[in-house]
C-alpha positions in Angstrom: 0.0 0.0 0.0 3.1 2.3 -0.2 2.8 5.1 -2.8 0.7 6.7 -5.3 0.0 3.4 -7.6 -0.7 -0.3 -7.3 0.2 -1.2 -10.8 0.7 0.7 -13.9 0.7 -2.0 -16.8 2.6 -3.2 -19.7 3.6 -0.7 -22.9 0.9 -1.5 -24.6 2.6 -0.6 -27.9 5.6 -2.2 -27.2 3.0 -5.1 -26.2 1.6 -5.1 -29.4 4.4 -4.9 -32.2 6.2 -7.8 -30.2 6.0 -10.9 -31.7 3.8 -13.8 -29.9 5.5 -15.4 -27.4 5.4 -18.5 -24.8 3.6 -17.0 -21.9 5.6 -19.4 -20.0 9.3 -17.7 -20.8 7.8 -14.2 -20.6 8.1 -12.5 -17.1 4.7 -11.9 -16.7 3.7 -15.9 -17.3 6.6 -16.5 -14.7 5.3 -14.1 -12.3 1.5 -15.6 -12.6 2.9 -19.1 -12.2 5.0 -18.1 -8.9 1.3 -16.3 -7.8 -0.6 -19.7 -8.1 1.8 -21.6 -6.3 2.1 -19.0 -3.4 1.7 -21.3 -0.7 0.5 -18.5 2.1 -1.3 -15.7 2.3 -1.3 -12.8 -0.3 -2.9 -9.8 1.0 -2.9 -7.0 -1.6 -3.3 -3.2 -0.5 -4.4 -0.6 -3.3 -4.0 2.9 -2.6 -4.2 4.5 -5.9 -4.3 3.0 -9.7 -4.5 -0.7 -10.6 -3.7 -1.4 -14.6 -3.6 -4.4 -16.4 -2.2 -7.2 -14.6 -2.5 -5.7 -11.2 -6.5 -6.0 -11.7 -5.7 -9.3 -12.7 -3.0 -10.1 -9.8 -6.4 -9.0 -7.3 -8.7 -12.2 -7.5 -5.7 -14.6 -7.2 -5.3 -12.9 -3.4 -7.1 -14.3 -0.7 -8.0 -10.7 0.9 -7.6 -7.2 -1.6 -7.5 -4.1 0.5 -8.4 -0.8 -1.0 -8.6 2.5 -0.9 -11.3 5.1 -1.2 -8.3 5.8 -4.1 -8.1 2.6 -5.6 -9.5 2.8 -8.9 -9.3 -0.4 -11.8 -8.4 0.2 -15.9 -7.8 -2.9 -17.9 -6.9 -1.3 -21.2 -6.2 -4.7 -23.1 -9.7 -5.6 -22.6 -9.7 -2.3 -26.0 -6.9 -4.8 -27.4 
């Protein structure tokens, strides 16, 4: 819960013109793999913005503390 932001998301543009790749060698498939074997408990706090994967990092917590700050943007849902 320290700072202005939870998440800020990806470059989308750089997102876009990369070629596909294995979700699991990227660092976001790594990271979401390590999150779903987390073996205690994940408490998020958002205190500002949450974009892209930290609105999808939220339902894989067990508890999701927010703000009256927090607010949630998943631009790739435009994608």
């Amino acid at each position: 819960g320290a700072g202005d932001y939870f998440t800020s998301g990806a470059d989308l543009n750089n997102f876009a013109s990369s070629p596909p790749f294995p979700l699991e060698s990227h660092p976001s498939g790594q990271f979401m793999r390590t999150l779903l074997k987390f073996d205690k408990i994940l408490v998020a706090a958002v205190n500002g913005p949450a974009v892209g994967i930290g609105v999808t990092i939220l339902p894989h917590c067990d508890l999701a503390v927010c703000s009256n700050k927090a607010t949630f943007w998943t631009p790739f849902a435009r994608i």
